[in-house]
C-alpha positions as CSV (number, residue, x, y, z in Angstrom):
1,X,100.8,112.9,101.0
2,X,98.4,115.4,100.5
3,X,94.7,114.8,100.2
4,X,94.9,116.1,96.6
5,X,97.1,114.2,95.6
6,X,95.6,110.9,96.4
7,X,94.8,108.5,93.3
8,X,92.2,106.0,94.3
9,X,93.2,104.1,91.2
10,X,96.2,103.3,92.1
11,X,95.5,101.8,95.7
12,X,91.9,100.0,93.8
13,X,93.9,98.5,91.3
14,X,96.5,97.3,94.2
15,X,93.2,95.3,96.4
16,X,92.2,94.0,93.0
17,X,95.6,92.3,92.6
18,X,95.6,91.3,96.2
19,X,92.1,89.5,96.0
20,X,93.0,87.9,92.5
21,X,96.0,86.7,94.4
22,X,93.5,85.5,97.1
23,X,91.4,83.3,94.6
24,X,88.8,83.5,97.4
25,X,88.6,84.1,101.2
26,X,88.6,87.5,103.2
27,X,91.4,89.8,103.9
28,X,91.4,91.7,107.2
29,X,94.5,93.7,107.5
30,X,94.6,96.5,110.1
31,X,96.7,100.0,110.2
32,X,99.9,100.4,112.7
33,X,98.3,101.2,116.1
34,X,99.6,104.7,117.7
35,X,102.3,104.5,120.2
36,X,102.9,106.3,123.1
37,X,106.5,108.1,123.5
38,X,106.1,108.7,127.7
39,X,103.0,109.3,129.6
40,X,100.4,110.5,127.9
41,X,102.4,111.9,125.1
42,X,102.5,109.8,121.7
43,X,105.1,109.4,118.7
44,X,104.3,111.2,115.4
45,X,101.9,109.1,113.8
46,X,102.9,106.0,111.1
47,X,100.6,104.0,109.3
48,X,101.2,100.2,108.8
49,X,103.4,99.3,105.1
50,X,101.5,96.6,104.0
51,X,97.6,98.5,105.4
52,X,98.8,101.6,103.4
53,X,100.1,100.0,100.0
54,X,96.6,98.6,99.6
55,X,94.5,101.9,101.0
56,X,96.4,104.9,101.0
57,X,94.3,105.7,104.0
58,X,96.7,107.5,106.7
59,X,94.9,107.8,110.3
60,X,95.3,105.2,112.9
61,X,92.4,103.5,114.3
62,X,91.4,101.7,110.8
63,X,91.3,98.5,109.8
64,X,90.9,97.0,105.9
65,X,88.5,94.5,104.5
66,X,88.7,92.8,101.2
67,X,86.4,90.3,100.0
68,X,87.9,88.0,97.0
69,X,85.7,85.7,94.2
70,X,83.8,86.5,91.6
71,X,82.4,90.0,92.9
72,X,85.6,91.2,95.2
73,X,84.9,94.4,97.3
74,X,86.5,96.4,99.6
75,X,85.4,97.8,102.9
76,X,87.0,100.6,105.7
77,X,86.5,100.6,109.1
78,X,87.6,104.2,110.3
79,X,87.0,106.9,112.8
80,X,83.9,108.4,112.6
81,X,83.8,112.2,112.7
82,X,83.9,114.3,115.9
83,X,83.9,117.7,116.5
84,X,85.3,118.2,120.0
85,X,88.2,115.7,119.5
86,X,89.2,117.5,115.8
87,X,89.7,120.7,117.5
88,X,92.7,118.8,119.9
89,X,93.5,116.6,116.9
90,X,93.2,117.5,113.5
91,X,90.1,116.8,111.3
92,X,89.5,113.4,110.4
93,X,87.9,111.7,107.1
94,X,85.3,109.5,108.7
95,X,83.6,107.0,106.9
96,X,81.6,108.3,104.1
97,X,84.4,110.5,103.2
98,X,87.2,108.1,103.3
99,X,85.0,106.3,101.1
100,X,85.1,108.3,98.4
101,X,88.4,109.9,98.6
102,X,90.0,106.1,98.8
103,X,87.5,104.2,96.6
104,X,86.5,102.0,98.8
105,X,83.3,99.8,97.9
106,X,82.1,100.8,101.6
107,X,83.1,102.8,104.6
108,X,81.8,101.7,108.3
109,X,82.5,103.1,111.5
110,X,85.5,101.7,113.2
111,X,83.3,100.8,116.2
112,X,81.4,98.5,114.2
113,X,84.0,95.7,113.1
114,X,83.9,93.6,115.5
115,X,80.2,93.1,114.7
116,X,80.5,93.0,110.8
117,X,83.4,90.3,111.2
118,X,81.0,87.8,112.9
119,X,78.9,88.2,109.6
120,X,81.7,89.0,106.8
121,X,83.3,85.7,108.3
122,X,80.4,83.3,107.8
123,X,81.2,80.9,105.1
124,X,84.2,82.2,103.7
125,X,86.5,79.6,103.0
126,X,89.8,81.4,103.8
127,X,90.8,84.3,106.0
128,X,94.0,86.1,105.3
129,X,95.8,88.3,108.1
130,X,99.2,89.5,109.4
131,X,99.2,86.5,111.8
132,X,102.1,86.6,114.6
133,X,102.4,90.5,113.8
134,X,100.8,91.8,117.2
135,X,99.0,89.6,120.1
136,X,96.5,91.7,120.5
137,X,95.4,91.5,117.1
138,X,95.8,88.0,117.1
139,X,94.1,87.4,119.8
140,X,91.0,89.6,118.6
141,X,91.1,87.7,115.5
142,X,90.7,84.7,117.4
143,X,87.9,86.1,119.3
144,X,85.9,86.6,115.7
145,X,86.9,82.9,114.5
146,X,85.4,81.6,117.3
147,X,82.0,83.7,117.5
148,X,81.3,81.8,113.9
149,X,82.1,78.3,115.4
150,X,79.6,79.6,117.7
151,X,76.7,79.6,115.1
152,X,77.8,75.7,113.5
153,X,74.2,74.1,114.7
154,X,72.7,77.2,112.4
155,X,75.0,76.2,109.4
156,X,77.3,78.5,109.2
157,X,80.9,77.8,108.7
158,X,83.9,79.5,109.8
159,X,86.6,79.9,107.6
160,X,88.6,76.4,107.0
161,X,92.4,78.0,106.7
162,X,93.8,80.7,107.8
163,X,97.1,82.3,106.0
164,X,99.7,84.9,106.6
165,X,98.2,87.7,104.2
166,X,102.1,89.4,104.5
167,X,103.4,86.8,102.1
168,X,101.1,87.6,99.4
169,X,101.6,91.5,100.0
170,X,105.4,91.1,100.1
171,X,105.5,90.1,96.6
172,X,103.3,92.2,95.8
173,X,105.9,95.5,97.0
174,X,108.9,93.4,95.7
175,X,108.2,95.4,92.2
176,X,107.1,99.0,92.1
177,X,104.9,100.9,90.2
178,X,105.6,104.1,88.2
179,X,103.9,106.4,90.9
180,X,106.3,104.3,93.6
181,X,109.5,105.4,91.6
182,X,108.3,108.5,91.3
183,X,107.9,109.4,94.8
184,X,111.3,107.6,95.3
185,X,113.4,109.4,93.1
186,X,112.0,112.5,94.6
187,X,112.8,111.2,98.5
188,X,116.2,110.4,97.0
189,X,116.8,113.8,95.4
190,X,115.7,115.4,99.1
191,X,117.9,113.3,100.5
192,X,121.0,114.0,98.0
193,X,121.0,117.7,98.7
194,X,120.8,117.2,102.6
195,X,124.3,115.0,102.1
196,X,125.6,118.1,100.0
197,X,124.5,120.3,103.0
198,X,126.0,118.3,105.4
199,X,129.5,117.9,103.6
200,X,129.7,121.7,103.3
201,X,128.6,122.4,107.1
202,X,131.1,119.8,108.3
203,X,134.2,121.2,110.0
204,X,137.0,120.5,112.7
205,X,135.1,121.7,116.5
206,X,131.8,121.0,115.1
207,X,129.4,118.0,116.4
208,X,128.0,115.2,114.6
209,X,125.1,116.4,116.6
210,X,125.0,119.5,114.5
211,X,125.6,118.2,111.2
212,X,122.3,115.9,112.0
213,X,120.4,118.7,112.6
214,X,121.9,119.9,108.8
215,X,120.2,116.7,107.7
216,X,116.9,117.4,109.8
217,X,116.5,120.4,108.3
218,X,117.4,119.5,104.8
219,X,114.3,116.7,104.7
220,X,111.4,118.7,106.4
221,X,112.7,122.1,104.4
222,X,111.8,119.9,101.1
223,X,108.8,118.2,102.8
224,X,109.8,115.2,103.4
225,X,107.8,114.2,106.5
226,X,110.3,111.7,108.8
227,X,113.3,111.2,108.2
228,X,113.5,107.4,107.2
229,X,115.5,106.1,110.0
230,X,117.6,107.4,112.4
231,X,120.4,109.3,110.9
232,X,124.2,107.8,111.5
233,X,126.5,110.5,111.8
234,X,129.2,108.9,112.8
235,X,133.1,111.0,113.1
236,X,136.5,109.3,113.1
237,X,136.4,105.9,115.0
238,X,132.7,106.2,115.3
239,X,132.4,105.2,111.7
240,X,133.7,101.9,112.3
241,X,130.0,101.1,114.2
242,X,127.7,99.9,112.2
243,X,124.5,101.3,113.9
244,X,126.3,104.2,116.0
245,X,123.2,106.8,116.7
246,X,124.8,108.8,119.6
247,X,125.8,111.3,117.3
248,X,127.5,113.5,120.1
249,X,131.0,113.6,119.8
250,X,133.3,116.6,118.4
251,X,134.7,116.2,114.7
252,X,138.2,116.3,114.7
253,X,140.6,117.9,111.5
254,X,141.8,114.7,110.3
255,X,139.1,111.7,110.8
256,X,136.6,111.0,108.2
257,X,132.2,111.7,108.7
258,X,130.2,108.8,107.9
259,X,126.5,109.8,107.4
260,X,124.0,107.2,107.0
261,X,120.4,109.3,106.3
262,X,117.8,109.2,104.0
263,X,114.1,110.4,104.3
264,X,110.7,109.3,104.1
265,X,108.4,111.2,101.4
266,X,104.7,110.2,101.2
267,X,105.9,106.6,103.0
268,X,108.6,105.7,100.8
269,X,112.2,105.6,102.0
270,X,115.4,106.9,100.4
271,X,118.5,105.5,101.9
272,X,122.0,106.9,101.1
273,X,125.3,106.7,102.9
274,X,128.5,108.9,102.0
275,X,131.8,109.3,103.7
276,X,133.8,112.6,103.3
277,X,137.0,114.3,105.5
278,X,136.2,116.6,108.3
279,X,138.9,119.0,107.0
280,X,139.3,119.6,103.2
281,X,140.8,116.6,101.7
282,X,141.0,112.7,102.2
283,X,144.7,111.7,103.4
284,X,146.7,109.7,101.3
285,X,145.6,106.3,103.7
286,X,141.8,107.7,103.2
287,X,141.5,108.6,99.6
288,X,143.4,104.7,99.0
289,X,140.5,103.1,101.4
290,X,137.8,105.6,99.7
291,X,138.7,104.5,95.9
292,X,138.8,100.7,96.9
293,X,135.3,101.5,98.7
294,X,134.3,103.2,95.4
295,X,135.3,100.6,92.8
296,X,133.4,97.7,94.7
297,X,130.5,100.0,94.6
298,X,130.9,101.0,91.4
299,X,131.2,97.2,90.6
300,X,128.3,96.0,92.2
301,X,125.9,98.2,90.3
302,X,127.6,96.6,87.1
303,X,125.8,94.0,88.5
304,X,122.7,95.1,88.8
305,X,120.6,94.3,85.7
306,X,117.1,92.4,85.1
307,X,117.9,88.8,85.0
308,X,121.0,88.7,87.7
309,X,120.9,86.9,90.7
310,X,120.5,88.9,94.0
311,X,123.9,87.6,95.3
312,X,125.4,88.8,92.3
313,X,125.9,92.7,93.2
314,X,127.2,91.6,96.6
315,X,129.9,89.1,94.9
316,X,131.1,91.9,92.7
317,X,132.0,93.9,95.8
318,X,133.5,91.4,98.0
319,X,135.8,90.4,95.5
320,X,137.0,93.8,94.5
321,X,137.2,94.8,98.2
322,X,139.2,91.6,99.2
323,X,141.7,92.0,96.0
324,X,142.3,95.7,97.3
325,X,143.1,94.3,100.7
326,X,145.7,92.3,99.9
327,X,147.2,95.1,98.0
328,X,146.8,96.9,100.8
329,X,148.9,94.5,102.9
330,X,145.9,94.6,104.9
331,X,145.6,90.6,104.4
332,X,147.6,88.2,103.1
333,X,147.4,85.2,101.1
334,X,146.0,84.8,97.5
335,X,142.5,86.0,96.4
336,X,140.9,83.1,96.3
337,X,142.3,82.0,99.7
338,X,140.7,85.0,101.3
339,X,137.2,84.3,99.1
340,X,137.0,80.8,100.7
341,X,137.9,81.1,104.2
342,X,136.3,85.0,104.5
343,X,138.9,86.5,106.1
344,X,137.7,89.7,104.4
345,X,135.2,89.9,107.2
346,X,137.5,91.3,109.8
347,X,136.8,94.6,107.6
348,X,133.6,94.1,105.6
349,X,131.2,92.3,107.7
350,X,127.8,93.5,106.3
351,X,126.1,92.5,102.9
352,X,126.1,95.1,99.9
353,X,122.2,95.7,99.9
354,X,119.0,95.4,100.9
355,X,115.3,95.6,99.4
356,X,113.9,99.7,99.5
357,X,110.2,101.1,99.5
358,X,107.8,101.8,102.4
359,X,110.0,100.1,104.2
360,X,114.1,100.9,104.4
361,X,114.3,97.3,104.9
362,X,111.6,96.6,102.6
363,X,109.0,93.5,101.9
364,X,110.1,90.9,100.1
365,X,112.0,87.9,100.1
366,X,116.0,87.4,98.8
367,X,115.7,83.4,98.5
368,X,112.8,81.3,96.6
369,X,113.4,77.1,96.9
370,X,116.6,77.9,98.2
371,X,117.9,79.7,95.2
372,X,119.0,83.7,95.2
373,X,116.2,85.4,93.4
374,X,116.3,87.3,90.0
375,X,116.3,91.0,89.9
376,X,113.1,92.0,87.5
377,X,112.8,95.6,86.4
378,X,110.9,97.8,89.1
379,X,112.6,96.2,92.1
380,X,114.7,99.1,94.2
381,X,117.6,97.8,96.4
382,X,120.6,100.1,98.2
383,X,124.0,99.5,96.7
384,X,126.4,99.5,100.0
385,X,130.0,98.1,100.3
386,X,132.1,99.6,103.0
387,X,135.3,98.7,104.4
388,X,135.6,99.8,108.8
389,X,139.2,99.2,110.0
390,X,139.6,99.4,113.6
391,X,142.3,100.0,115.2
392,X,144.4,97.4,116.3
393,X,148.7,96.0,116.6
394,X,148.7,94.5,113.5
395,X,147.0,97.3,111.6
396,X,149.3,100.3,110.1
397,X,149.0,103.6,111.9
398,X,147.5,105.8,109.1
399,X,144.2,102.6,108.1
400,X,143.6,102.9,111.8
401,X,140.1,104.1,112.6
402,X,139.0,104.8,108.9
403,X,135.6,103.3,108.1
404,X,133.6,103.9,105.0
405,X,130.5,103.1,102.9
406,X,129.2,104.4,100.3
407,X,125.2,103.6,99.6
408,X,123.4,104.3,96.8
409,X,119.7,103.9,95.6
410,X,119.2,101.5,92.6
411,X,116.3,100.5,90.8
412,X,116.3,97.6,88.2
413,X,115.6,98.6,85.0
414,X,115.2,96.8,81.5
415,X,118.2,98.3,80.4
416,X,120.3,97.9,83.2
417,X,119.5,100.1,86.3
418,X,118.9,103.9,87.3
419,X,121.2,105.3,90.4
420,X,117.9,107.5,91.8
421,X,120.4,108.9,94.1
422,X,123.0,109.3,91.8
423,X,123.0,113.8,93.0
424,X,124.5,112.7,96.6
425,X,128.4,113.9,95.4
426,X,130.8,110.5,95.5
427,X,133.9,111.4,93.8
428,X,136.6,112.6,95.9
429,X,136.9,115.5,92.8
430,X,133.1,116.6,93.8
431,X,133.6,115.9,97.2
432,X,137.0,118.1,98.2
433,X,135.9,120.8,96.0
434,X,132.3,121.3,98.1
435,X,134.9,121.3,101.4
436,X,137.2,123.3,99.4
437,X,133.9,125.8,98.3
438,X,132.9,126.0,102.6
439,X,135.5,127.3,102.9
C-alpha cells in the first residue's frame, strides 16, 4: 500500500475493537521477523497478518502495544531513523513519524521495549500475545514476566493470566470491512485477467514454466506486490496433484492446464483456480468432467448465503459430484450409498473452501461448540470442487489423467453472495473462444 493511501482510522478503530474485546490487560503483538533466503541474502519482506490488521505499519523490526480499560492507548516500537543504513535499504518511518502517519497514541524506539515492558507490565491484570507462535518470542516474553515478579517485595504485580491474543484477532478478521472488500475485489480482478492471459498464452510445446511467468507478470504489471502463494500450473497428469509446484514440464495437445494463482494486493489475497485445454477445445471425456466440475461449483455458491451453515456449500458439491459419478460409470451403487461410505473420495478428496483475507488460508475458525459455523455477511471464502482422476485398470481410457477445479472468490452478502472473481472466464463457451481467439 502506498503511504498515501494509508487511513489511520481504519486500523485505530480496529485496536479500539481489540481492547474493548480485551476488557482490560495489555496486548503485545509483534510484526513477522525478516527471513533469510541463503547467506546473507533475505526474502522480500512480509509483515505479520494479525500485527498488520491492527497497525497498518509495514517494516520489520516493530512490535505493537495496546493498553485496554477505561483510557485504552496504543503504542509502536519501530526503527528509529538512520541515514547510512536508508541509503542500502530504503527510508524508514521511525518513530515520531510512524506515529502520526498510523495514529498511534505513542511511538518509541524499537531498542527501547524491552525496558518499557518491565514498566507497561506492572499491574496489569492480563497480558495478551501470540503464545506458541515463535520461541524466541516466547521466550522473550517470559524474560519480561519474570523481571515484574522480580519487583513483588516493592508491590508490584505481574500480570495474573496470560492468553492467546490470536483468538480474539481471528474473530476479529473472520468479517471484513468495506475497505477489506475493496482491496479484495481489486486483487481478484488482477488476478482474473492474469487467468485470461494465461488461457490465451497456453499452447501444445510450451511450459507450465512459461505460462507462470504469464501469471508473474500479469500481477506485478497491475501492482500487485506477491503473488499470494505459489502458483500451480499444473499440465495433463500433473493436475491430478494437489499441491504440484514444479511447474516444468511441456504441455502436450490434448491434456488439460490446471492453474491455481491468485495475488496479494496491499496484504489481501485473491485465490482463483481454472482448468482449460492445452489445444483449442475440451474433448468429449473433458468437457463431461468440466460441466460436472461446474455444476457442483455452481451449486455450492447456491449455498452460500448469510444464515447457512459452513458445511453447507461443501454438501452441495459433494452431492452433485458423486451423482455425476455414478452417471459417469465412474462408481457404482446408489447415491446415498456412495454419500455414506465416501467412496467419492477416490476422486474428490479435498473440501470445497476455505476462509480468504490477509491470509489465503485465512483467520478464523470453521467450528464453535462443536457445531459448523453461520456464514454472516462480510465473511470471504473460496468456492472449490474439483474432481482428479488418475489413471488406473479400472478407469476408462479417455477420464484417465483429467483433473479439474474450478475456485472462485465469494463473499457473503445479505442478499446472497458476490462472486468478486466472477471476470476469471469459466464457461467452456468463454473459454474455447479465448483459445479459439490465440489463435
Amino acid at each position: 500500500m502506498k503511504p498515501d493511501d494509508i487511513q489511520p482510522s481504519i486500523y485505530s478503530g480496529r485496536r479500539a475493537r481489540l481492547a474493548s474485546a480485551m476488557a482490560e490487560g495489555i496486548a503485545v503483538i509483534p510484526t513477522a521477523p525478516e527471513r533469510i533466503r541463503n547467506r546473507d541474502t533475505h526474502f522480500p519482506y512480509r509483515f505479520d497478518s494479525h500485527f498488520y490488521y491492527l497497525s497498518g505499519f509495514p517494516e520489520p523490526e516493530a512490535v505493537l502495544v495496546l493498553v485496554a480499560g477505561a483510557q485504552p492507548r496504543s503504542l509502536l516500537f519501530c526503527r528509529e531513523r538512520n541515514e547510512e543504513r536508508e541509503v542500502w535499504d530504503g527510508v524508514r518511518y521511525g518513530p515520531e513519524r510512524a506515529r502520526e502517519r498510523f495514529g498511534f497514541d505513542e511511538a518509541h524506539p524499537i531498542a527501547t521495549l524491552d525496558e518499557a515492558m518491565a514498566k507497561l507490565l506492572a499491574d496489569q491484570p492480563a497480558l495478551h500475545t501470540p503464545l506458541g507462535a515463535d520461541p524466541d518470542w516466547d521466550t522473550r516474553v517470559m524474560h519480561w514476566l519474570n523481571a515484574v515478579r522480580a519487583q513483588a517485595r516493592t508491590g508490584v504485580a505481574a500480570p495474573g493470566r496470560v492468553h492467546d491474543v490470536r483468538g480474539l484477532v481471528d474473530e476479529m478478521r473472520l468479517v471484513k470491512d468495506a475497505h477489506e472488500l475493496d482491496v479484495m475485489r481489486r486483487a481478484a480482478v488482477i488476478s482474473a485477467g492474469a487467468h485470461r492471459r494465461a488461457m490465451a498464452a497456453a499452447r501444445p510445446g510450451a511450459t507450465e514454466y512459461q505460462i507462470e511467468a504469464e501469471l508473474l507478470h500479469e500481477f506485478r504489471r497491475h501492482g500487485a506486490q506477491f503473488p499470494a502463494y505459489w502458483p500451480i500450473v499444473a499440465g495433463g497428469a500433473n493436475a491430478c496433484v494437489l499441491h504440484y509446484v514444479a511447474n516444468d514440464a511441456p504441455l502436450a495437445d490434448h491434456d488439460l492446464l490446471l492453474i491455481d494463482a491468485g495475488c496479494e494486493l496491499d496484504g489481501y489475497a485473491s485465490d482463483i483456480t481454472r482448468t482449460f485445454p492445452v489445444g483449442r477445445a475440451f474433448s468429449p471425456a473433458q468437457r463431461e468432467v468440466y460441466e460436472l466440475v461446474l455444476a457442483a461449483q455452481a451449486g455450492a455458491i447456491a449455498a452460500v448465503r448469510a444464515g447457512a451453515g459452513w458445511n453447507e456449500p461443501h454438501d452441495a458439491a459433494v452431492r452433485v459430484l458423486a451423482q455425476g459419478l455414478l452417471d459417469l460409470k465412474l462408481l457404482q451403487g446408489g447415491l446415498d450409498e456412495v454419500l455414506e461410505k465416501e467412496t467419492y473420495k477416490r476422486f474428490y478428496m479435498h473440501r470445497t473452501g476455505h476462509w480468504l483475507g490477509l491470509d489465503v488460508h485465512d483467520a478464523g475458525e470453521y467450528k464453535r461448540a462443536g457445531a459448523w459455523r453461520a456464514l454472516v455477511p462480510g465473511m470471504v471464502l473460496t468456492v472449490e470442487p474439483g474432481l482428479y482422476i488418475r489413471a488406473a485398470d479400472d478407469i476408462p481410457a479417455h477420464f484417465r489423467n483429467i483433473g479439474i477445479r474450478i475456485e472462485d472468490d465469494v463473499a457473503v452478502s445479505a442478499a446472497g453472495c458476490e462472486v468478486i472473481s466472477a471476470a476469471a472466464p469459466k464457461s467452456i463457451a468463454d473459454i474455447e473462444a479465448i483459445k479459439r481467439d490465440a489463435g
